[in-house]
N, C-alpha and C positions, 0 to 999 in steps of 0.2 A: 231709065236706070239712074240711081245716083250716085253721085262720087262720093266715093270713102274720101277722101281729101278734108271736105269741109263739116264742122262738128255743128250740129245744131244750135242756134245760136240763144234759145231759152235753156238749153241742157249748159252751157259754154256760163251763160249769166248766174244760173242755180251755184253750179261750183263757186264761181269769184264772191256772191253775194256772202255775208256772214250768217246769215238763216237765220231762223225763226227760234222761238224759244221750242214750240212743240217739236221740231227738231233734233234739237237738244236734245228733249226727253225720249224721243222715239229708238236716238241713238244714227239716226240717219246724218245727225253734224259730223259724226264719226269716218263711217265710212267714203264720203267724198273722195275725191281725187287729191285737191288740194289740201287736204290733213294727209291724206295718204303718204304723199310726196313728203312732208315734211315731218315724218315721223322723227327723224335723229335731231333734226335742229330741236324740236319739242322735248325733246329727250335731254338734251345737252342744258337748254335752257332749264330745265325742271332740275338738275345736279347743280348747274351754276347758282340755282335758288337755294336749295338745301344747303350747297359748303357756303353762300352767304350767313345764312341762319346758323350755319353751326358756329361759325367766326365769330358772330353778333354775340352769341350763350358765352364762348370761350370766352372773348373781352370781356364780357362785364364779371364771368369769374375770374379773369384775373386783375381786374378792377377792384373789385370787392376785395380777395386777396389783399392787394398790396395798402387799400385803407387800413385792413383790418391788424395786418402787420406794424403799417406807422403809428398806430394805435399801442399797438403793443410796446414797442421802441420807446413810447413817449412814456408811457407808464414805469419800463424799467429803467431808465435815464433816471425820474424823477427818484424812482426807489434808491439807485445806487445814488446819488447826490446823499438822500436822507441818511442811509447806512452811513457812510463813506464820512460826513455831519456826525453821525450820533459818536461815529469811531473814533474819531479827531476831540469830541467832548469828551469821553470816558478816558484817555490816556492821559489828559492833564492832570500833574500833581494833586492840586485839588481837591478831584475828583476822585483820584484812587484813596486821599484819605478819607473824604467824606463815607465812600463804602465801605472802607473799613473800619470807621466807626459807628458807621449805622449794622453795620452786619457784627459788630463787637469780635473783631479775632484781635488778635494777639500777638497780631505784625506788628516794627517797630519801625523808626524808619533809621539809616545807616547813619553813623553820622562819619565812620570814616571812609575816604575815598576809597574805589576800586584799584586795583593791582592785579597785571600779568602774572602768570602761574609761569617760571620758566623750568625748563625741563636740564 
């Protein structure tokens, strides 16, 4: 009679070994003992896989993001410079004669000072 106690020790090697490719394919890698057992750490590690992978996507959208913003920043900086430039050209004396001479109105310019209106 034999003892239940001790496990066959080509049955004991099968399990420990990582097996064969046909295996694999038969589906027989599956069922083992050893997958069996470790079904949740498998599980765990396959999530820990995926919220890397999604971290990885999210970074480099918000990577791309915040280029694609200082991008923009640099663009309107440079706008409001030129604006801000062309505004500071167009209010000099000068210049409001020059267009209203080139536009011919019939503005004159004051020649007496300004004066409070008192009530």
């Amino acid at each position: 009679m034999k003892n239940k106690e001790f496990v066959d020790s080509k049955k004991e090697n099968d399990e420990l070994s990582g097996g064969s490719i046909r295996d694999f394919f038969n589906g027989s890698l599956l069922t083992r003992g050893i997958i069996l057992k470790n079904v949740g750490f498998i599980v765990w590690l396959t999530f820990l896989g995926f919220l890397y992978i999604g971290n990885s996507y999210h970074a480099d959208n918000v990577a791309r993001t915040i280029s694609r913003l200082q991008r923009e920043v640099r663009e309107l900086r440079s706008e409001s410079i030129t604006t801000a430039n062309d505004l500071m050209r167009a209010r000099r004396l000068s210049e409001v004669q020059k267009l209203v001479k080139n536009n011919r109105l019939t503005v004159k310019e004051s020649t007496e000072p300004p004066y409070k209106i008192k009530k």
